[in-house]
N, C-alpha and C positions, 0 to 999 in steps of 0.2 A: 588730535592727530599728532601733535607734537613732539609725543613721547613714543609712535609706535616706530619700531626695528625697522630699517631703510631695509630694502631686497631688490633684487634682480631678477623678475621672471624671466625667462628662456622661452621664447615660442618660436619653435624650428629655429631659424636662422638668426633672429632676433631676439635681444636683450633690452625690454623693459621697464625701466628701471620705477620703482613702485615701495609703497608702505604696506607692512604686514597689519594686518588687523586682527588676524583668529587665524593660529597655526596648528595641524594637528601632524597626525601619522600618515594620514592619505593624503588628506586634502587641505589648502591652506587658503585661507582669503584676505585677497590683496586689494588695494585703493589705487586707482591712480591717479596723475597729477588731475585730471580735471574733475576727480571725485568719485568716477565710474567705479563700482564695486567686482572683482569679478572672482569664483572658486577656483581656484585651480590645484594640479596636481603636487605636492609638496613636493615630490624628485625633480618636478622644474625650475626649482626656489633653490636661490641664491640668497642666502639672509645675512646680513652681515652682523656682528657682535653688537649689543648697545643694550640700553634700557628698556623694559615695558611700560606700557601703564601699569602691570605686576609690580613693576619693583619700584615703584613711586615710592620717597621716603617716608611722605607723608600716610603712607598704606601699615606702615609699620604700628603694628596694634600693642599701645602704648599700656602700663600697666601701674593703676595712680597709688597713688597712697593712700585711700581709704579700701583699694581690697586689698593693699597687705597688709591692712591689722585688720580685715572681716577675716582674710582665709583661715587662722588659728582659732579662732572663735567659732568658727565650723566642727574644731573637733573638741569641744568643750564635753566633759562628760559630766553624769549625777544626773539627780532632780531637776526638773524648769526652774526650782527654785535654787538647788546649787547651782545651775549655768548661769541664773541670774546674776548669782552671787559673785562666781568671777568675772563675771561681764564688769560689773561693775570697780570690781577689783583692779582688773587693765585699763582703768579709766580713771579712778583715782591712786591707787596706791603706785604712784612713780614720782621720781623728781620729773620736773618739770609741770609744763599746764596740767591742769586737770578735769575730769570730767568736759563739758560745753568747752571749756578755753581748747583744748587738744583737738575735740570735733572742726570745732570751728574752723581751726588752721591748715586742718589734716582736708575738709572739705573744697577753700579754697585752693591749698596747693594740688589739688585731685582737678579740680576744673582746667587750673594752668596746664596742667602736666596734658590731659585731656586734648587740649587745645591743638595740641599738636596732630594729631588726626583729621586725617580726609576721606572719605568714602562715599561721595553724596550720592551715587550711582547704584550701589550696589542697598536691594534688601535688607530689612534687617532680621531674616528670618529665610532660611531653605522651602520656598514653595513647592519641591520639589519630595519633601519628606514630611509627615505628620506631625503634629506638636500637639503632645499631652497637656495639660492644662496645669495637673495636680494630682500625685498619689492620694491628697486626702478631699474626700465627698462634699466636706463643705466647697470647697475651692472650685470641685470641676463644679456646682452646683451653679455657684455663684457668677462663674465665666458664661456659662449656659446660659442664663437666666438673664446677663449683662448682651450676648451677642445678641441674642433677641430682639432687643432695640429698646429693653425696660432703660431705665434712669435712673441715676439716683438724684434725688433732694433733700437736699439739709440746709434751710433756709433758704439765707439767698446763693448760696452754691448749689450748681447742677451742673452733675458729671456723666458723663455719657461714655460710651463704649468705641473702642478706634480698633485695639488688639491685644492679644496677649502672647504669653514665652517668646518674648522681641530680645534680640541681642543688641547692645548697643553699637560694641564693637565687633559685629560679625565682617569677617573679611574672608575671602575666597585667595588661594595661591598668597597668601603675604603669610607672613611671621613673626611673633610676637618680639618685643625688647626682650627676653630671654632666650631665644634662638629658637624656640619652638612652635611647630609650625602653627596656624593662628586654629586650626581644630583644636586643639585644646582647650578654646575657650568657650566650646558648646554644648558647658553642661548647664543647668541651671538657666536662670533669665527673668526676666521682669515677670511678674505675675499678668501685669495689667500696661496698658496704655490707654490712658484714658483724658477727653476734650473736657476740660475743667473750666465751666462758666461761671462769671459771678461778675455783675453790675454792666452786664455785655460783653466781657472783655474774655475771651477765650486763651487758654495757656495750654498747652500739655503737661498732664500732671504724670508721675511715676506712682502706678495702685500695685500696694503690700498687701497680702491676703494672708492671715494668720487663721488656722480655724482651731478650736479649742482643742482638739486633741494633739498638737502641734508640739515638740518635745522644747519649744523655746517662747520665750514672751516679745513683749513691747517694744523692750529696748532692743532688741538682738532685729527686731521688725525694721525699729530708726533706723540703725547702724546700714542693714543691706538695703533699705530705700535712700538713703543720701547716698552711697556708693553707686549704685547705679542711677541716682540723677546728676551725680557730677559726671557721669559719662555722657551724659546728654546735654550740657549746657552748654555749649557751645555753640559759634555761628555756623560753622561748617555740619555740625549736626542739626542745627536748625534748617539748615536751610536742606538737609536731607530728609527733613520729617516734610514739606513741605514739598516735596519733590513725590514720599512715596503715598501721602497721606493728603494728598492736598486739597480734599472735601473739606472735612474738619479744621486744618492748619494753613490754612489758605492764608487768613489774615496776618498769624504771629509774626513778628517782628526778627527776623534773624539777626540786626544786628544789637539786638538787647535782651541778649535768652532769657526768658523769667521763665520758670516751671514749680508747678504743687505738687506736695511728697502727703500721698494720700494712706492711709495704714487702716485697713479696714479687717476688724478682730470682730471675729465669729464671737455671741453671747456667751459668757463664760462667765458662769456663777461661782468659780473654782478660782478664775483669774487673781494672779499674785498682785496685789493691791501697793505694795511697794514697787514692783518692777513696771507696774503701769504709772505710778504717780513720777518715778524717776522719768520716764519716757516721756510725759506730757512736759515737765519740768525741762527737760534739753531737750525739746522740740520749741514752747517755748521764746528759750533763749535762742537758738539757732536761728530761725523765723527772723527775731527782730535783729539780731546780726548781720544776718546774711540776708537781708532785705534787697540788695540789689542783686541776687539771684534766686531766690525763694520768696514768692507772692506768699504763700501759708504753707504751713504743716502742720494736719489735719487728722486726727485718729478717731475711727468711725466704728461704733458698736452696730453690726451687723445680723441680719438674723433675714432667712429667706421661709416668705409662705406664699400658697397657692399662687408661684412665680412671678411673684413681687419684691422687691427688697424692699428691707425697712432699714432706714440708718440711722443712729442718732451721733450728734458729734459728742469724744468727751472730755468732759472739762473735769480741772480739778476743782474739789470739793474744797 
């Protein structure tokens, strides 16, 4: 209540003096001192100037440093294997770190940056509107086959199914660090959400679905799965996953996010064998890095029959 606009309802004769909660064009609803709730006609409202919960600082949808070097890499043009090619090129060919060392740094500073967000109330996804899956068959196949309540197992990990096209940072009425209003950030989204068990101990992990017809590989897979898990690692996001999911996330720990970056590639016998062995290679080293915020990072060779998935995990040879 702290944050909502003080007001002065008007009834006939009388001024009661009251907090706004939900204001429109007719009608506005106010709190009063002993918590009583009641609608009333907004031409009776007296609202004085102040704050919302709206304009919370912490509402301001923050913009890390791992998606401003994903977003250029989005308009990478050529073959999967020329995008490969420069992928890998803005990863090593500059002064400074390179390859894993740049990930690495550019990872943490995207958690800190992160951190600064609050939202724990709000969805993270318009229940209000439809969510496509995936232009490509394998994908919606795969979501389909996942919402079901099938599993996957690969060893001793099993992962199970929570949600999919989740926004991390969806916010209603705020605005991004660039002044633009926070819809703008609701294109694209997580493939997956998914309950990642292994030795008891349950994590949310962030699930990447590549399917072979897919005009990009492996690594371009990493890249947009640590970016959108550093939007997730956070207490105040954890403690939002728990709030909207809290069957599954009940247990997790908000104040020591650990979360699995799971990349799960459709069978591809085509698949560029350099752009994957790169991928496994700075997954990796990122894993044993980034240990106190990545349990694992996991790349899963995928293939769906008479609605079952098979996974296998892959390792380098």
């Amino acid at each position: 209540m702290a944050n909502f606009r003080r007001g002065t309802y008007i009834d006939g004769q009388s001024e009661i003096e009251c907090r706004v909660k939900k204001s429109g064009k007719k009608t506005t609803r106010i709190v009063f001192g002993d918590g009583t709730e009641k609608l009333v006609p907004t031409s009776s409202m007296k609202v004085e100037a102040g704050v919302t919960n709206n304009d919370a600082p912490e509402r301001l949808v923050p913009t890390v440093p791992l998606e401003l070097f994903y977003r250029p890499l989005r308009k990478l043009t050529g073959t999967k294997k020329e995008k490969c090619q420069s992928l890998l090129n803005s990863l090593n060919e500059r002064h400074g770190p390179k390859g894993s060392d740049f990930l690495v740094e550019l990872f943490r500073r995207s958690v800190q940056h992160a951190e600064r967000y609050s939202n724990v109330g709000e969805r993270f996804y318009d229940n209000r509107k439809g969510r496509v899956a995936s232009k490509y068959p394998f994908a919606k196949s795969l979501v389909k086959t996942l919402r079901s309540g099938t599993s996957i197992q690969a060893g001793s990990l099993a992962l199970g199914f929570v949600d999919y096209e989740i926004f991390p940072f969806r916010t209603t009425k705020s605005c991004c660090e660039t002044g633009k209003p926070a819809t703008s950030i609701g294109s694209g989204g997580m493939d997956l959400l998914l309950a990642s068990t292994m030795n008891g101990v349950i994590v949310p992990a962030m699930g990447e679905i590549k399917a072979a017809t897919e005009t990009v590989g492996p690594t371009f897979a990493l890249i947009q799965s640590l970016m959108y898990t550093s939007q997730l690692l956070t207490c105040n996001q954890f403690r939002r996953l728990k709030k909207h999911y809290s069957d599954p996330f009940a247990a997790i720990d908000e104040q020591r996010p650990k979360m699995d970056v799971i990349v799960l590639l459709e069978v591809d016998r085509k698949l560029d064998q350099e752009d994957l062995k790169y991928a496994l290679s700075l997954a990796a080293d990122m894993q044993e890095r980034l240990s106190d915020y990545l349990r694992q990072v996991v790349f899963m060779s995928c293939s769906i029959r008479d609605h079952a998935v098979k996974c296998d995990v892959v390792t380098i040879d």
